[in-house]
C-alpha positions in Angstrom: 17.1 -6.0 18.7 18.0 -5.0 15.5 18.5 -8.9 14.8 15.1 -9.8 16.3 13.3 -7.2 14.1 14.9 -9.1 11.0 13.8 -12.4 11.9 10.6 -11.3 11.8 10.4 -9.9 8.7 12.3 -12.8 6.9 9.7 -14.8 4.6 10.0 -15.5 1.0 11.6 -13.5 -1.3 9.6 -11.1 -4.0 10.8 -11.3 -7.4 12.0 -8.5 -9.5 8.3 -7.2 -11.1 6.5 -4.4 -11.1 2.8 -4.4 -9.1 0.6 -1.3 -9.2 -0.2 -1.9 -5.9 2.5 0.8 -4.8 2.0 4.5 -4.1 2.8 8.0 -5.3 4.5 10.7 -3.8 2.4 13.0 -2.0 2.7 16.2 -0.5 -0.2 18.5 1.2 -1.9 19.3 4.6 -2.9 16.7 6.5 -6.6 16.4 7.9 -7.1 13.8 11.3 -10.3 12.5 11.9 -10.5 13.0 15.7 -13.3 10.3 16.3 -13.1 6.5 16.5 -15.7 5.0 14.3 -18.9 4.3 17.1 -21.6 2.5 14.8 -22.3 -1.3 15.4 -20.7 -3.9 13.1 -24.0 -6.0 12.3 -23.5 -9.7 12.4 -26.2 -10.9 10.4 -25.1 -11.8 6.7 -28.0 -10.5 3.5 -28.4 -11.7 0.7 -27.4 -8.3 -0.6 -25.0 -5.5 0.5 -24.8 -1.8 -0.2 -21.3 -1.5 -1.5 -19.6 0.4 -4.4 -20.1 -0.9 -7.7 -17.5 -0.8 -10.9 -19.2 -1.4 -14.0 -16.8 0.4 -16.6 -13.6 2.0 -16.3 -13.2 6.1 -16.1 -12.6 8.4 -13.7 -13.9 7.9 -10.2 -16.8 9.4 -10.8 -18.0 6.4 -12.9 -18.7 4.7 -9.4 -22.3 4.1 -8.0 -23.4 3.3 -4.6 -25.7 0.3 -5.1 -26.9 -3.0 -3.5 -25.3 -5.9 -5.5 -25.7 -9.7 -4.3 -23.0 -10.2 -1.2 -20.8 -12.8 -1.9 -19.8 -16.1 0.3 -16.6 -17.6 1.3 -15.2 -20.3 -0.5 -12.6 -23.1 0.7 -9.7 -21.5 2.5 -12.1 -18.5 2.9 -13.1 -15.7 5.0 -16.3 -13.4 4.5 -15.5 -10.3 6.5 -17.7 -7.3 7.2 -15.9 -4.7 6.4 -15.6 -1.6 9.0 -13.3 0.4 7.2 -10.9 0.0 3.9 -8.2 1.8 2.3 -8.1 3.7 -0.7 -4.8 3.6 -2.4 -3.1 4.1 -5.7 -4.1 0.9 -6.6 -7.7 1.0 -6.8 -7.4 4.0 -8.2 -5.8 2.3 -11.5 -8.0 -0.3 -11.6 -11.2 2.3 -11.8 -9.9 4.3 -14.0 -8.2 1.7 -15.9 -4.9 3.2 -16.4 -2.1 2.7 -17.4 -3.8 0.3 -19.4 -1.9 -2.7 -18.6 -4.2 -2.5 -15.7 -6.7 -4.3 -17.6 -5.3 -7.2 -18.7 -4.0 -7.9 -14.9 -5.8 -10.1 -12.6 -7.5 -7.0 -11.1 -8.6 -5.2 -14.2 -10.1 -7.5 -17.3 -11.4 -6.7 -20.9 -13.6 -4.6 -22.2 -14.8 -3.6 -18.6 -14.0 -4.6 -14.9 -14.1 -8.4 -14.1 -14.8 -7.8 -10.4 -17.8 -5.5 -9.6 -16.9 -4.4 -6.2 -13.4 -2.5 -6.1 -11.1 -1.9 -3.5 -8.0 -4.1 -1.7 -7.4 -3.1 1.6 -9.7 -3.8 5.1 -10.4 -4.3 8.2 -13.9 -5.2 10.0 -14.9 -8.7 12.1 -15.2 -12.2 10.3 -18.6 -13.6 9.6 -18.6 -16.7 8.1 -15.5 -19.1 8.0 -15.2 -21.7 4.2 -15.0 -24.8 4.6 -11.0 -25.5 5.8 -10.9 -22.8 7.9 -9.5 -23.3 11.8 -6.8 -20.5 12.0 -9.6 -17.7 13.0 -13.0 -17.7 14.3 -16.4 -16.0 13.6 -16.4 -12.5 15.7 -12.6 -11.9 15.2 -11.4 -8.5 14.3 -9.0 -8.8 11.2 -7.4 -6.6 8.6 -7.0 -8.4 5.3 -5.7 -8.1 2.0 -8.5 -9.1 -0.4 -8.0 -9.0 -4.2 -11.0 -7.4 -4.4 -14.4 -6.5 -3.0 -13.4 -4.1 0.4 -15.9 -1.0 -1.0 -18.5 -3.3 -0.2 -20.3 -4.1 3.1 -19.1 -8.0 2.8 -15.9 -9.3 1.4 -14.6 -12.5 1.0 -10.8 -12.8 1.4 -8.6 -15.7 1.5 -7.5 -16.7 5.1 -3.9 -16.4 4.3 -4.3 -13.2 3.6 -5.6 -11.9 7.2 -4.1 -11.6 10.3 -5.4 -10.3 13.3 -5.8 -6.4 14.1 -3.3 -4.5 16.3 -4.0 -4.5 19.6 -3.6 -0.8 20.0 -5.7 0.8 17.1 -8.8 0.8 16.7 -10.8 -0.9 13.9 -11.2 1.7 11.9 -7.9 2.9 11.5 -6.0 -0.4 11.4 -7.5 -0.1 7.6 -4.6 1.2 7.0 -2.3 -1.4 8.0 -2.1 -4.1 4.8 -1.0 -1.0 2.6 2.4 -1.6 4.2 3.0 -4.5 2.6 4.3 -3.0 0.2 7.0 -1.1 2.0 8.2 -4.0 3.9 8.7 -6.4 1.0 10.2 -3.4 -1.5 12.9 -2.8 1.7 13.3 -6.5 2.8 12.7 -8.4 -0.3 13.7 -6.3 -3.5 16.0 -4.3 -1.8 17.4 -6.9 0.8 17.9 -4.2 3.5 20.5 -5.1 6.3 21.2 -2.8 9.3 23.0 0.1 9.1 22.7 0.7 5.3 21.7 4.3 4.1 18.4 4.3 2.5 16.7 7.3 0.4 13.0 6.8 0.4 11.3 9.1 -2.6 7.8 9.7 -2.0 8.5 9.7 1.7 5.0 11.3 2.0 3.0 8.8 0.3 1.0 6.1 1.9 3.9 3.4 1.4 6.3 6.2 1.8 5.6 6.6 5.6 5.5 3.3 6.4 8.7 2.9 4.3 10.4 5.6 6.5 9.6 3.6 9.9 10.1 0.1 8.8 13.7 1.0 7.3 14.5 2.6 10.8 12.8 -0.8 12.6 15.2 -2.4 10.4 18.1 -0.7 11.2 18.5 1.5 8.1 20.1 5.2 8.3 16.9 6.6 6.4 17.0 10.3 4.3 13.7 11.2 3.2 12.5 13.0 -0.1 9.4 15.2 0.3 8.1 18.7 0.1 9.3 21.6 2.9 5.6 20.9 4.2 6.2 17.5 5.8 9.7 17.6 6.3 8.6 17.7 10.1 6.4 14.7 9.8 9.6 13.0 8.4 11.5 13.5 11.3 8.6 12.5 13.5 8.5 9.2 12.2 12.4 8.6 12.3 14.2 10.1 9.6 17.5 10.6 10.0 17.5 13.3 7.3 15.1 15.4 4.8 15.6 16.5 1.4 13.0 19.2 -0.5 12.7 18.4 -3.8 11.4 21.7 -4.4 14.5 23.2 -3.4 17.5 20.6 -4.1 17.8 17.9 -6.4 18.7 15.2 -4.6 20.6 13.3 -7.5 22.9 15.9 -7.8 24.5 16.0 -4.6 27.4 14.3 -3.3 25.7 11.6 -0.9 25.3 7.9 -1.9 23.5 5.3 -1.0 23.0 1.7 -0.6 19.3 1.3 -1.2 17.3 4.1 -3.2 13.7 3.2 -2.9 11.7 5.3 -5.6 7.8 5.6 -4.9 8.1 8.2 -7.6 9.1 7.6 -11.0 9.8 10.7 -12.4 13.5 10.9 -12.4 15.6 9.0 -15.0 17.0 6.0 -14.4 20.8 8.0 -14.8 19.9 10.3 -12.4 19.0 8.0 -9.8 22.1 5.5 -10.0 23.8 8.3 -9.8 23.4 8.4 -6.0 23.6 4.5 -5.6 26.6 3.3 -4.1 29.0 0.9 -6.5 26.9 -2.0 -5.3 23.7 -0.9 -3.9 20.3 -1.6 -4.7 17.3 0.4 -6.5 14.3 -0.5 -6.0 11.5 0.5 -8.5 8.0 1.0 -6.7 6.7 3.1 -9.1 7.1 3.5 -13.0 5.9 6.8 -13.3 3.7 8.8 -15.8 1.9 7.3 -18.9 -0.9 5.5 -19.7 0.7 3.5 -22.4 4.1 2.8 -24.1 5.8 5.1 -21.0 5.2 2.6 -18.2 6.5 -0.8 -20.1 9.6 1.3 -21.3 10.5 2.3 -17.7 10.4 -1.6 -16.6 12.1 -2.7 -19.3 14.8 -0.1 -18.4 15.3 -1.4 -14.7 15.4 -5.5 -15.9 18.2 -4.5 -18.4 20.2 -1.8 -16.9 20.3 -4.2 -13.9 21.5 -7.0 -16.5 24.4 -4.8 -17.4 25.5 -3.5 -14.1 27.1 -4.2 -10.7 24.4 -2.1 -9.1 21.1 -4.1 -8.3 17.8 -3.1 -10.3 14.8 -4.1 -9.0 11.1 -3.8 -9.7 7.8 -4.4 -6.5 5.9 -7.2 -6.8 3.8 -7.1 -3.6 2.7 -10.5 -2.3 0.4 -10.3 0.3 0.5 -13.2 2.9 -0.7 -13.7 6.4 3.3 -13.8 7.8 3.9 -10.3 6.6 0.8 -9.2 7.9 1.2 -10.2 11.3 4.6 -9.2 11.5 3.4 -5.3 10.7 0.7 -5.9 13.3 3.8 -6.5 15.9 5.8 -3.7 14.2 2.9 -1.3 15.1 2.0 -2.9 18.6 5.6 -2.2 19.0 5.2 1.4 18.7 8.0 1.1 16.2 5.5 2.3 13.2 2.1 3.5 13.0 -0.1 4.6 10.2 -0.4 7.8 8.7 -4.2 8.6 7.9 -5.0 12.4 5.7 -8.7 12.1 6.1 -11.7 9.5 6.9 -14.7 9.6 4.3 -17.8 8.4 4.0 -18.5 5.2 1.5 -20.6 8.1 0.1 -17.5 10.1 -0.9 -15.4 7.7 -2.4 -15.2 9.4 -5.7 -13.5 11.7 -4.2 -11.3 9.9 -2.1 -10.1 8.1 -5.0 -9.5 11.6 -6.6 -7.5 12.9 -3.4 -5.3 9.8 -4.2 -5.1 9.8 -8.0 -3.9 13.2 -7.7 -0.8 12.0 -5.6 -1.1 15.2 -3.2 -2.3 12.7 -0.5 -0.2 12.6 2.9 -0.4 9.3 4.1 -3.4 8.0 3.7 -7.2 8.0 2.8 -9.6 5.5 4.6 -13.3 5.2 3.8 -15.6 3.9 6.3 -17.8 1.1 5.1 -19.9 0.1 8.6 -23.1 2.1 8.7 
């Protein structure tokens, strides 16, 4: 089984970069919307769309709700309306902007956003197909990975970048599916997990962190967990083999090692954490930290020379979204081998605060917004 599983996730390898599409650690109560989403998707495309709307960087509450022209799919393009998106660490440092090097990535731009309509994570039914496009038809219920554009009631999103929804969740929540990626590709890519390895997950909490935990035990890992005494039960309801508080032990300063230390963090040295790396294992950066300026580029210059200089392996995340990965978390969840993790639904309404929830990284799991009226 365990060699089945890998097969799956096999595709092409991620290079050693950093992406700030990874998450936080996290660590507070968790809220469950009880309710499925009921309201109609409407299958009629306007020439405008209620969606939110990014005109300058700043906090969250720099947002608007207002109607902006809808856009239209291109070649190799899909125009989804949206049911429901996530809202993750990563849009929340591309509305506020920070760390700065935010803006001069393909998702920020200068002196103020590029791309009007935030937000990089969705689910909802396909409504227009671009010219070139066989793999999926009108009506189909997708989650997608779009660089842009999922606060919005329309999003265009390149076909190799959806796949179709799980099976067993329903629209709504399988929002929170293409957030994975970036928990599958730090384990299988930059940190070339093989079964039976021991894995330390920091930020176990966190929106990539719970997916992390399941898809290293999917993949055969032996899996310890770093979190708070509050979701140390969680943990070990998603697989864990073991759970360290940070509050209450430092978890570089014991005697355990390990062959992959996957750090959703960044707030521990780079000493500290080799510390607990086996001769020859594997660290995987997923997160660079605090800082909006000099403190972020320093900690990624750190992990590409240490690893120069060393026989451990020194990685950074760069997540590539594609439709292969995709699909195989779609058979991981159908599987019942992993499942999302959601705090709280809110209303497109309340996305300021959503995005504050998240920005403050005290978010377990994570947040979803529902865009279908």
């Amino acid at each position: 089984m365990r060699t089945d599983l890998r097969r799956k996730f096999r595709s092409t390898p991620v290079h050693a970069c950093y992406t700030y599409t990874v998450s936080k650690a996290t660590d507070a109560a968790m809220t469950t919307a009880t309710a499925p989403l009921a309201a109609p998707i409407p299958t009629v495309a306007a020439r405008t769309m209620r969606a939110v709307a990014h005109r300058r960087y700043g906090e969250p509450q720099v947002l608007a709700i207002e109607d902006v022209p809808a856009p239209s799919p291109g070649r190799g393009e899909v125009l989804v309306r949206v049911a429901a998106a996530g809202v993750t660490i990563g849009d929340h440092h591309v509305v506020t902007g920070r760390p700065y090097l935010v803006r001069v990535s393909p998702f920020g731009g200068m002196p103020r956003p590029k791309r009007i309509v935030p937000g990089g994570t969705l689910s909802g039914r396909i409504e227009a197909l671009g010219d070139g496009v066989t793999e999926v038809s009108v009506g189909d219920e997708v989650i997608g990975h779009p660089v842009a554009g999922a606060f919005g009631e329309l999003a265009v999103v390149p076909v190799d970048r959806i796949a179709r929804k799980p099976a067993n969740l329903e629209l709504d929540t399988a929002a929170a599916v293409p957030w994975a990626i970036a928990a599958l590709q730090g384990l299988r890519d930059a940190g070339r997990l093989v079964a039976g390895q021991r894995v330390l997950v920091v930020g176990a909490s966190g929106a990539v962190g719970t997916w992390a935990v399941q898809i290293a035990k999917a993949m055969g890992g032996e899996v310890t967990a770093v979190c708070s005494e509050g979701n140390a039960a969680l943990m070990r309801e998603l697989g864990a083999d073991a759970v360290i508080d940070y509050r209450r032990e430092d978890y570089t300063a014991g005697t355990a090692r390990y062959d992959l230390v996957f750090d959703l963090v960044g707030d521990r040295s780079l000493g500290d954490l080799l510390r607990v790396l086996e001769p020859r294992g594997t660290y995987v950066a997923g997160a660079l930290g605090p800082g909006d300026w000099l403190a972020p580029m320093v900690r990624l210059a750190a992990v590409g020379l240490r690893g120069l200089f060393s026989r451990r392996r020194l990685a950074g995340l760069l997540a590539h979204p594609n439709r292969a990965d995709l699909t195989a978390l779609v058979e991981l969840v159908e599987a019942g081998k992993a499942r999302p993790v959601i705090a709280r639904r809110w209303a497109l309404t309340e996305i300021a605060a959503a995005l504050d929830v998240v920005g403050s990284g005290r978010s377990r799991g994570q947040q979803l917004v529902r865009v279908a009226p």
